[in-house]
Kinemage of the C-alpha trace (Angstrom):
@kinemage 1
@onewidth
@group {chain A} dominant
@subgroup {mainchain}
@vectorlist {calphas} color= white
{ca unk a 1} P -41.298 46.673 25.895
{ca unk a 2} L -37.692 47.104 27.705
{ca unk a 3} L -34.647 46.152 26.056
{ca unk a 4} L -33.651 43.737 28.250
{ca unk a 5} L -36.876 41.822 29.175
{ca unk a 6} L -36.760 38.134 28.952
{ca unk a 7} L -39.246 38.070 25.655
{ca unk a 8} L -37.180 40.481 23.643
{ca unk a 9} L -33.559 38.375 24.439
{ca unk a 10} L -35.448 35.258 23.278
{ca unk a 11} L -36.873 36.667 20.313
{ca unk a 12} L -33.646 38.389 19.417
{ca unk a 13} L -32.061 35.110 19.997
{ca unk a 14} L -34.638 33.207 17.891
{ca unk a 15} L -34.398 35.183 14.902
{ca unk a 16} L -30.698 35.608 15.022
{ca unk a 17} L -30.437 31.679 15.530
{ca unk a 18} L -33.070 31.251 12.290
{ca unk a 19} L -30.605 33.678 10.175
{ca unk a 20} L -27.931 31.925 10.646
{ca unk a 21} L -29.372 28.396 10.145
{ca unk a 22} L -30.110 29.331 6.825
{ca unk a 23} L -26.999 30.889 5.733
{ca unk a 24} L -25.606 27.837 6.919
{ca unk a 25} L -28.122 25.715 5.001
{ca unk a 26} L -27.744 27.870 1.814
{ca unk a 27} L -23.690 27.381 2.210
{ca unk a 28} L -23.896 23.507 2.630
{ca unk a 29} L -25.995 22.960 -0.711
{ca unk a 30} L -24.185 25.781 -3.033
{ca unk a 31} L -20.768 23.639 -1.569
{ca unk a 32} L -21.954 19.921 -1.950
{ca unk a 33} L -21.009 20.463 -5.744
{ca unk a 34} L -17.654 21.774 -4.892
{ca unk a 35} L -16.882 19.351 -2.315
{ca unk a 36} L -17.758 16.294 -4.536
{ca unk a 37} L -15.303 17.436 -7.465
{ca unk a 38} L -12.380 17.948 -4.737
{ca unk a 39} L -13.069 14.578 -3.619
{ca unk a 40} L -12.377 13.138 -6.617
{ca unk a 41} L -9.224 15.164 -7.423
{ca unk a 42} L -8.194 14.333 -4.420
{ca unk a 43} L -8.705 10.526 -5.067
{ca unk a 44} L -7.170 11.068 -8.611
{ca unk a 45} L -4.140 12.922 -6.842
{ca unk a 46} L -3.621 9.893 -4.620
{ca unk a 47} L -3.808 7.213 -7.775
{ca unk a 48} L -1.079 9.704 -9.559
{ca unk a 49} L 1.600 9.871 -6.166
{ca unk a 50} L 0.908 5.769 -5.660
{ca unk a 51} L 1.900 5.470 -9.456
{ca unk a 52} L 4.852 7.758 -8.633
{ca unk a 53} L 3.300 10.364 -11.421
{ca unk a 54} L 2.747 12.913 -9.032
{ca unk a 55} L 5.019 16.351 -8.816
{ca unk a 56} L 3.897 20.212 -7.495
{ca unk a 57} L 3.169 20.884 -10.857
{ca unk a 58} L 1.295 18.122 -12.482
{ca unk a 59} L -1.764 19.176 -14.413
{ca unk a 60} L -3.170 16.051 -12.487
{ca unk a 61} L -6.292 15.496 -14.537
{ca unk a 62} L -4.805 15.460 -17.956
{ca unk a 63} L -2.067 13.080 -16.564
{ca unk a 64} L -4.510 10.912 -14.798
{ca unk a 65} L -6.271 10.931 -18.255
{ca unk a 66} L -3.081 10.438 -20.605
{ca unk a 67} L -1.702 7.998 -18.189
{ca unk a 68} L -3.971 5.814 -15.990
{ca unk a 69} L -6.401 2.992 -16.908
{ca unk a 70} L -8.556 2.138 -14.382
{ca unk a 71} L -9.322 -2.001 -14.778
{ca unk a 72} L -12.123 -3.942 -13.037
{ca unk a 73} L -10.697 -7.247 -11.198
{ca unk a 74} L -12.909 -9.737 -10.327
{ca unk a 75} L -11.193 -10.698 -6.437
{ca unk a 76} L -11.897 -14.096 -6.691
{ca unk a 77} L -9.887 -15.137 -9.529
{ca unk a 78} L -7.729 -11.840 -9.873
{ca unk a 79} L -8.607 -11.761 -13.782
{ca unk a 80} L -9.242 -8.423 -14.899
{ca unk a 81} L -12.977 -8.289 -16.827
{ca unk a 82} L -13.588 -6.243 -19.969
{ca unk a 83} L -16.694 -3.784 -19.603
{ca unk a 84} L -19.241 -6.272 -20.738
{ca unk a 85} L -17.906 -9.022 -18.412
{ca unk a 86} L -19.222 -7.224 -14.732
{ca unk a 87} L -22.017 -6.108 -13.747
{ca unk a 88} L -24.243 -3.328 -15.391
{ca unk a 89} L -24.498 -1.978 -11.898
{ca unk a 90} L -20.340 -1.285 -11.441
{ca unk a 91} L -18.272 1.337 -13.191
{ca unk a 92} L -15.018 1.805 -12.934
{ca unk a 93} L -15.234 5.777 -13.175
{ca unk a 94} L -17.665 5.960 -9.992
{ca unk a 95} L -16.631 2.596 -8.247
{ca unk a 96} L -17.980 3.277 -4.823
{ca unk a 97} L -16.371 0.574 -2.413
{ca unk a 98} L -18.525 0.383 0.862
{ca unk a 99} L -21.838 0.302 -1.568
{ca unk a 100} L -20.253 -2.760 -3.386
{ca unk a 101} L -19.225 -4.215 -0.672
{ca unk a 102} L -22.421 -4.162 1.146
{ca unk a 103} L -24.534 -4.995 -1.676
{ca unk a 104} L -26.286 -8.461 -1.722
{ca unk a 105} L -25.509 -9.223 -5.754
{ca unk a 106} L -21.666 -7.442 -5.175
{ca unk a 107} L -20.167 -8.340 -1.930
{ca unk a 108} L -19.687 -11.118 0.001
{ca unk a 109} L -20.588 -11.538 3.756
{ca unk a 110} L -17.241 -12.335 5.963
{ca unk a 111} L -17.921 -14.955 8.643
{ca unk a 112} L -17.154 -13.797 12.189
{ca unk a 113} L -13.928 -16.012 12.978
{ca unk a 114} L -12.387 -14.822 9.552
{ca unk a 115} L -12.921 -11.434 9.419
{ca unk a 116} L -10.139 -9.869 12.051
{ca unk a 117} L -10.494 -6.242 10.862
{ca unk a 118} L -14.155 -6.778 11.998
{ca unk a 119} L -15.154 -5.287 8.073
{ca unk a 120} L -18.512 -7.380 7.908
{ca unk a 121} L -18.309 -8.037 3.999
{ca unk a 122} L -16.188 -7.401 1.094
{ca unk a 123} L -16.914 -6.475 -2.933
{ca unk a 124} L -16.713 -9.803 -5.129
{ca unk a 125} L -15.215 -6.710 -8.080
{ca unk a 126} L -12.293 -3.957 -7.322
{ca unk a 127} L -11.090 -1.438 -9.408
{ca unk a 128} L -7.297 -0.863 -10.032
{ca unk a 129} L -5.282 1.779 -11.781
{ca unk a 130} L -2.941 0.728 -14.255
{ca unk a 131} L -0.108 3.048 -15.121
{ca unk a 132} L 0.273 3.368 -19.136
{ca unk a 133} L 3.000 5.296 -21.381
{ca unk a 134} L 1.672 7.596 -23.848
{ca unk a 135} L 0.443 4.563 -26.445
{ca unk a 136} L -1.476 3.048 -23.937
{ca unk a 137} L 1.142 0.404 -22.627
């Protein structure tokens, strides 16, 4: 067969095309790992600069740890609940917004003249970051 017949560019083109699918595919799930722990530094970054604890050279998980309390408030009487006073379902560690929000037990359904920012629902339970000194205050 030529070298530049139609069935040999295709052929080249599907196994080249095949190759790099799976390098691609094999890149993706060796990453997901990675790219869910620099999520949540970069969440736990954010809670450090809004707490103003934030510098170049903040070991930011051992401050977050020493320094931050995360708290579960219940939004419709802004008390903050102890861990046996939410649901099983919630953590404050993995608190995932859009899933509380949108389930039927943990969020609330907006109605259509109040909700302006056109958001559909919101959680009935937030989590908030307290800033502590070093004996927990």
């Amino acid at each position: 067969m030529p070298n530049d017949s139609v069935k040999k560019t295709i052929t080249v083109t599907l196994v080249l095309c095949l190759i790099c699918s799976i390098f691609v595919s094999v890149a993706a799930v060796g990453l997901s790992s990675v790219q869910k722990e620099n999520k949540r530094l970069d969440k736990v970054k954010n809670i450090l600069i809004a707490g103003g604890l934030y510098g170049e050279t903040t070991d930011v998980p051992k401050v977050y740890k020493e320094k931050i309390v995360p708290l579960m408030v219940e939004l419709s009487t802004g008390r903050i609940l102890g861990e046996n006073e939410y649901p099983k379902e919630l953590n404050v560690q993995t608190f995932d917004l859009k899933k509380t929000a949108f389930d039927p037990q943990l969020g609330v359904r907006i109605q259509a003249e109040e909700d302006i920012a056109k958001i559909r629902s919101k959680p009935k339970y937030m989590v908030v970051y307290k800033v502590v000194d070093g004996s927990g205050n």
